[in-house]
C-alpha positions in Angstrom: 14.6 36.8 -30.6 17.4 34.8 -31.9 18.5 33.8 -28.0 14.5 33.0 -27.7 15.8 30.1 -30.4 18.3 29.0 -28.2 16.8 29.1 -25.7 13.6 27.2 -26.0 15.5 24.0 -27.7 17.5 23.8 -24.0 14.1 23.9 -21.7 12.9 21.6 -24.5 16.5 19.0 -24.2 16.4 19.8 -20.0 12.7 19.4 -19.7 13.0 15.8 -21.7 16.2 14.6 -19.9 14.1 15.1 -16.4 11.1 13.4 -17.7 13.3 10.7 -19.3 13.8 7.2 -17.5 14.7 3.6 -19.0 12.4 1.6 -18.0 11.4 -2.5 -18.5 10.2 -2.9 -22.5 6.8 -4.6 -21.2 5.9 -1.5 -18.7 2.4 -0.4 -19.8 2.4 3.4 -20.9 6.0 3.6 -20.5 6.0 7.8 -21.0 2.8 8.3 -19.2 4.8 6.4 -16.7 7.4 8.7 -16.9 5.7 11.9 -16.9 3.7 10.7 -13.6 6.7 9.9 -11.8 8.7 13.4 -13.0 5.7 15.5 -11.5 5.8 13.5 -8.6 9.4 14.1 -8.1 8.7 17.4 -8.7 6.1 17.8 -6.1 8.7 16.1 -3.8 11.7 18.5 -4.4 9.1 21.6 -3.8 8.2 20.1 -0.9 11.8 19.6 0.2 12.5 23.2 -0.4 9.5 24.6 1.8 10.9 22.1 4.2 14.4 23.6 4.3 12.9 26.9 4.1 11.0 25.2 7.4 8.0 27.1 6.4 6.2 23.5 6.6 7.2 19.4 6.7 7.9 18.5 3.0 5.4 15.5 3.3 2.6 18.0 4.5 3.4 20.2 1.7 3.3 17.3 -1.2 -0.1 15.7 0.1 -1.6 19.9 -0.1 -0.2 19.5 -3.9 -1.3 16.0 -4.3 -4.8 17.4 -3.1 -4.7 20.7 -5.0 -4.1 18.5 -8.5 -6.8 16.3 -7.6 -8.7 17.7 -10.8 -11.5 15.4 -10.1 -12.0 15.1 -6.6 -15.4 14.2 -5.8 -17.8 15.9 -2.8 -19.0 14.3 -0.1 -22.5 13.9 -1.3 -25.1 11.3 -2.8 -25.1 10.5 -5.9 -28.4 8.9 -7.9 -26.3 5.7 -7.6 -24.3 5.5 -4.6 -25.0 7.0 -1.5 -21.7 8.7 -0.3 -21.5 9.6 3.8 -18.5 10.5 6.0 -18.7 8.9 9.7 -16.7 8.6 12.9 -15.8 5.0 13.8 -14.7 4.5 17.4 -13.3 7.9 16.9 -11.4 7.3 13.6 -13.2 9.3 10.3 -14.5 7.0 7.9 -16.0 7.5 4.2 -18.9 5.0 3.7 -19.8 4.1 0.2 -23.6 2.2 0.0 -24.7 0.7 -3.1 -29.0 1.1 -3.6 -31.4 -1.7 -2.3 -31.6 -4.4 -4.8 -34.9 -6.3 -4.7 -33.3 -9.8 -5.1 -30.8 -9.5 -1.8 -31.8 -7.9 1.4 -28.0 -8.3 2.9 -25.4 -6.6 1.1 -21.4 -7.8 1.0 -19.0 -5.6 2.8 -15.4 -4.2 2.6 -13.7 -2.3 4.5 -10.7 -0.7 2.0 -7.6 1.2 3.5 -5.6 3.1 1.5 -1.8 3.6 0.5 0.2 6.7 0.5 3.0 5.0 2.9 1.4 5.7 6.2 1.7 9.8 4.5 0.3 10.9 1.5 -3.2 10.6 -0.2 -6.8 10.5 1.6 -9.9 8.5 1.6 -11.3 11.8 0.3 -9.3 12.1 -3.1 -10.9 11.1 -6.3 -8.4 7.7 -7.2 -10.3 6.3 -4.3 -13.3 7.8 -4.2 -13.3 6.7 -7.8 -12.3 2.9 -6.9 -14.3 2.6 -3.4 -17.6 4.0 -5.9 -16.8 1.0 -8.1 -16.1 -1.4 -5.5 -19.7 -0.9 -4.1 -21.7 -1.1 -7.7 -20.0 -4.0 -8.6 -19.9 -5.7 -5.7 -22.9 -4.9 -4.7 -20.8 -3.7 -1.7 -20.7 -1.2 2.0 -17.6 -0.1 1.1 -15.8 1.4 4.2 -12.8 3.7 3.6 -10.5 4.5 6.2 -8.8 8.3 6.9 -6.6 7.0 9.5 -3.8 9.8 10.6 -0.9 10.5 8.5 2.8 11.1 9.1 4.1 13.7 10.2 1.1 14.0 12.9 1.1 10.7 13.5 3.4 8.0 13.2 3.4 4.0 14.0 1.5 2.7 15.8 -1.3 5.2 15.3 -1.8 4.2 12.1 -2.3 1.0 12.8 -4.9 1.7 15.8 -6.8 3.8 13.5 -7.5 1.1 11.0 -8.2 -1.5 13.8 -10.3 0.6 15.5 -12.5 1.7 12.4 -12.6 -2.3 11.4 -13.6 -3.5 14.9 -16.4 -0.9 15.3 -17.6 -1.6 11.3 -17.5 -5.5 12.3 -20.0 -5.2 15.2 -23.6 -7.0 14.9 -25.3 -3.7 15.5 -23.5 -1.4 12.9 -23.2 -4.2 10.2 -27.1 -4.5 10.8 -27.4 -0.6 10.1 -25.5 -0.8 6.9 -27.7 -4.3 6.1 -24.2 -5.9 5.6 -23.8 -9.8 5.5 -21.7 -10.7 8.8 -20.4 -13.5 6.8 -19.9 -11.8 3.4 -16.7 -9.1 4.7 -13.5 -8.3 3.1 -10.4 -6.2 4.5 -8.4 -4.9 2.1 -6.1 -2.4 1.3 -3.3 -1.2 -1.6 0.7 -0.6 -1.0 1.0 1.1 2.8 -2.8 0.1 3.0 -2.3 -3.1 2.5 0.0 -3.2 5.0 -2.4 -2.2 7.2 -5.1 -4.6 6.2 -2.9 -7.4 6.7 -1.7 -6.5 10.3 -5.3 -5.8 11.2 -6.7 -9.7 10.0 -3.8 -10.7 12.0 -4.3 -9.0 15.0 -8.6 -10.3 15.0 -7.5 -13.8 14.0 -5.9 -13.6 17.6 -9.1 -11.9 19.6 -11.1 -14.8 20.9 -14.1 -12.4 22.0 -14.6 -11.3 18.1 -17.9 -12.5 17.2 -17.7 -11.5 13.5 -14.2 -11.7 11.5 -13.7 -11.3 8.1 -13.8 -13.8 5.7 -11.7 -12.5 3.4 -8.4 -10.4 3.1 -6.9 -9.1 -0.2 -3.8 -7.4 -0.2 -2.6 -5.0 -3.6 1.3 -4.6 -3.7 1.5 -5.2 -0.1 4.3 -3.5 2.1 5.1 -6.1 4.4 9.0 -5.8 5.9 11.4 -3.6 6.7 14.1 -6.6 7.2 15.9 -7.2 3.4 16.0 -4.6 1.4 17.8 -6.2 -1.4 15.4 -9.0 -2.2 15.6 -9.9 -6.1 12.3 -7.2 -6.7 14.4 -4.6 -4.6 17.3 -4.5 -6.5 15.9 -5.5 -10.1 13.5 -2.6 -9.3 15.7 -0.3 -7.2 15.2 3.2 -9.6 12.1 2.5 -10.6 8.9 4.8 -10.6 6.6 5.5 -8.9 8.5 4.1 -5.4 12.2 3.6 -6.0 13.8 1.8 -3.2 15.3 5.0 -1.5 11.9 6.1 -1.6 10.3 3.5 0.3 13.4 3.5 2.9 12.6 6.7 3.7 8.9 6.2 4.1 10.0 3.4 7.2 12.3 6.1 8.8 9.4 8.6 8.7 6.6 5.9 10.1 9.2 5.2 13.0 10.0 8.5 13.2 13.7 7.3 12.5 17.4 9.3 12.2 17.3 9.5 8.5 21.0 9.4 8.6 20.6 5.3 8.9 19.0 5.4 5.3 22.4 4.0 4.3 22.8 1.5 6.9 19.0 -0.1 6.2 19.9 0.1 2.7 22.7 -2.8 2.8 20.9 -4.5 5.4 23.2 -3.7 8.6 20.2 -3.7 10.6 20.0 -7.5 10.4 23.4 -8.6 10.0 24.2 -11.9 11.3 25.9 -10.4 14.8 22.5 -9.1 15.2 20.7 -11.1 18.1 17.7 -9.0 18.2 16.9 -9.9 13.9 18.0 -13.7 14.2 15.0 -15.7 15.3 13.2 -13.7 12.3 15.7 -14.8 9.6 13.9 -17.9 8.6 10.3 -16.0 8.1 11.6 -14.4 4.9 14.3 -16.5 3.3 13.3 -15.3 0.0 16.2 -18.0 -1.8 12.9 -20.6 -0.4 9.7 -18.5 -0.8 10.5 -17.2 -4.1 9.8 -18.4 -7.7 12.6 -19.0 -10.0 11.3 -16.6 -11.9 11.2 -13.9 -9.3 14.7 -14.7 -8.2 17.0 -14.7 -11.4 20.1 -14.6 -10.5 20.5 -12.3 -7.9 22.1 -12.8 -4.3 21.2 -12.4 -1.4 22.8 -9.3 0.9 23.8 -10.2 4.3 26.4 -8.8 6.4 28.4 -10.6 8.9 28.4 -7.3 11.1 26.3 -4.8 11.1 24.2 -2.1 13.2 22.4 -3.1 16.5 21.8 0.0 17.7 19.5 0.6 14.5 17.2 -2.0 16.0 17.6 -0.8 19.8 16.6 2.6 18.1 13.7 1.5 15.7 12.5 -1.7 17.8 9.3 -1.5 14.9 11.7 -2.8 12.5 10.7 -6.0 13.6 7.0 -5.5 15.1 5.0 -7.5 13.6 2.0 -4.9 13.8 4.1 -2.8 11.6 6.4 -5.7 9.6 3.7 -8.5 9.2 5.5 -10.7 6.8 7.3 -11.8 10.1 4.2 -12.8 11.9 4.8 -16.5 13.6 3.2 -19.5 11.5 0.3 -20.0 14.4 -1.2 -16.5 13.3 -0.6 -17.4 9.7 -2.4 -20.5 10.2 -5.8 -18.5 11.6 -5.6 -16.0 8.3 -9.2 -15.8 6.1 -8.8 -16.9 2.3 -6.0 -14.3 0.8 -5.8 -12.5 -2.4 -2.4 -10.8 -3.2 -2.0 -9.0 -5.9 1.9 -7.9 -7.3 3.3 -6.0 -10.2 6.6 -7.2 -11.8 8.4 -3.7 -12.1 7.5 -2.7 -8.3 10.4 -3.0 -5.6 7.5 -4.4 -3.1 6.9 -7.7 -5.6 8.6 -10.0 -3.3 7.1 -8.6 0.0 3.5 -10.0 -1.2 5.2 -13.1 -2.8 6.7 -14.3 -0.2 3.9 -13.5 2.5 1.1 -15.2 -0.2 3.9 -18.6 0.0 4.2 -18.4 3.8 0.5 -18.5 4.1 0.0 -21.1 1.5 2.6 -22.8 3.7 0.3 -22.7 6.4 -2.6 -24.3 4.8 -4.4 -20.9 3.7 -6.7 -20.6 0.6 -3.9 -18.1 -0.9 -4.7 -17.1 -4.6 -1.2 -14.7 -6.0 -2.3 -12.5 -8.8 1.2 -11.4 -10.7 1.0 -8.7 -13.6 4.2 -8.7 -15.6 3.7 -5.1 -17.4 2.6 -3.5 -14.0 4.2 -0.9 -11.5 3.2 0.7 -8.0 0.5 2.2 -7.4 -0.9 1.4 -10.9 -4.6 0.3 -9.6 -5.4 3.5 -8.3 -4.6 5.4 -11.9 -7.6 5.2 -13.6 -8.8 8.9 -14.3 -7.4 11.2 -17.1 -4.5 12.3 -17.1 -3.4 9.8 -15.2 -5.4 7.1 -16.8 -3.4 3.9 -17.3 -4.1 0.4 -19.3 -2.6 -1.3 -16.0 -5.1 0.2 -13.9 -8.1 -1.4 -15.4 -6.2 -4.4 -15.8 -5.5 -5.0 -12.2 -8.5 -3.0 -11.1 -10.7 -6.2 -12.9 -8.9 -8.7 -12.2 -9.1 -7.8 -8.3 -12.9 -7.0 -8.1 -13.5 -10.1 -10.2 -11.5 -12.1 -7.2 -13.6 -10.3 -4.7 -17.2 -11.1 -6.7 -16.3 -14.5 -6.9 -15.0 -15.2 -3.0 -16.8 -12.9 -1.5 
């Protein structure tokens, strides 16, 4: 009994100093914050361990528990108000979300939503977006489209990509949108974190297909991932240990999407992939010279990190690094100039700020409608979390101020 009463206070002192992080006063639900990212990191070192055990690929075994937790995952079925179907676009799965016929509009709007995970985790079948996508299309008045493209480890870049701009090309044809009684002039793209990665890579890519009879006329982009080439921008080092995606984190989710030597985490991190010796990274330098495409206020005071000599042989090895398909931040200013009306959407604490900052001023430099939507209080992922437990104030915060954007564009 009495080593019961020693014992207990430890689990209790261990248990807290696990859960425990410092993080920014103005984060929203700073230790519901902290106990979402300790399970995650939880989930992640199982996952590890089965992995070592090699009984299974750690990232397999944290979506199964990501999946399994899903306490409110929803079934493919109709409800009274929206009609919920699975379907196979072009051979990519799809999960189609149709509001009911509304006697004052006989065309509806349409989006077609792809979501984050980085290119890995999560599902257009879990309840965060089944919850979001169901809201999208009663608000909205929406055909919501959401995309289960492939995930690493089964699939790796570019089959992401394909996926999503498969699914989007087959949604955007005349016959199909006229099957859903979607508006061909009333569409979205969109997409959060990895997602909205892929959303922005996909408008770029039909901006450039002269054959497209319908594009989009709009593209909004939450917490975008859009470059692999600095990471030490101002948001990755004021936000380098920060949940949910701390900047080793994210580094690692670009080795696995190029099914990269994770030994060059290290290298990427202090930027030897595009060091001034370099050739292959030079004619891309200017395309995100955050010290010009950033705010005061997003830069502060820190520096920028480049080396004089660095790593070739990272890009000879990872040529995606600067693919545009998978990087789209370094798209050329002719593509940026054919972009639809943008809504970007960033989180102060969040290591990807400055990816969707400087992409939203590089389109505005291009003469696109751009509209940047910066929370202070906010972190990664946040939009998504808006179901006990993980129900934050941030969530409903972003989640309106984004569907309000789309209701008044759209």
């Amino acid at each position: 009994m009495r080593a019961a009463w020693v014992l207990l206070p430890a689990l209790a002192a261990l248990a807290a100093y696990y859960v425990y992080l410092p993080l920014p006063g103005a984060v929203t639900d700073p230790w519901k914050l902290m106990l979402l990212d300790a399970t995650f990191r939880a989930a992640q070192q199982m996952g590890h361990l089965i992995h070592y055990l090699r009984l299974s690929h750690h990232l397999i075994v944290l979506n199964y528990l990501i999946c399994t937790f899903d306490l409110y995952q929803l079934e493919s079925v109709s409800s009274e108000d929206i009609k919920v179907t699975d379907a196979v676009f072009d051979g990519v799965e799809v999960r189609v979300f149709e509001p009911p016929a509304r006697g004052d509009e006989s065309l509806k709007r349409g989006v077609v939503y792809i979501h984050g995970g980085g290119w890995a985790l999560a599902s257009a079948r879990t309840s965060l977006y089944i919850n979001l996508c169901r809201i999208m299309a009663d608000s909205l008045n929406a055909v919501v489209v959401s995309i289960e493209y492939r995930l690493i480890p089964k699939a790796r870049f570019p089959e992401q990509y394909h996926d999503a701009l498969r699914a989007t090309k087959h949604f955007l044809q005349p016959d199909v949108l006229a099957e859903y009684s979607v508006d061909p002039s009333r569409i979205a793209i969109s997409g959060d974190s990895a997602g909205g990665n892929l959303a922005a890579a996909v408008c770029q890519q039909l901006s450039k297909e002269e054959d497209l009879i319908i594009r989009p006329k709009l593209q909004a982009l939450i917490y975008p991932v859009l470059q692999a080439f600095d990471f030490n921008t101002p948001s990755y080092q004021q936000n380098r240990n920060m949940p949910v995606l701390p900047r080793h984190v994210m580094i690692n989710y670009w080795l696995y999407y190029f099914n990269g030597n994770h030994d060059l985490a290290h290298a990427l991190l202090i930027n030897n992939h595009t060091a001034l010796d370099v050739g292959q990274a030079l004619s891309f330098r200017g395309r995100l010279n955050w010290t010009s495409l950033l705010p005061p206020s997003f830069k502060k005071d820190y520096k920028p990190v480049v080396q004089t000599t660095g790593t070739a042989e990272i890009i000879q090895k990872m040529p995606a690094l600067l693919d545009v398909r998978a990087v789209p931040l370094l798209a050329d200013n002719e593509t940026l100039q054919l972009q639809p009306k943008t809504y970007v959407l960033t989180c102060e604490n969040d290591v990807l700020r400055d990816d969707g900052a400087m992409y939203a001023k590089r389109l505005e430099n291009a003469g696109v409608d751009v509209t940047l939507d910066h929370f202070h209080n906010c972190f990664h992922g946040c939009m998504i979390f808006t179901l006990w437990p993980t129900d934050f104030s941030a969530a409903f915060q972003t989640r309106s101020s984004y569907i309000k954007w789309l209701d008044e564009n759209l």
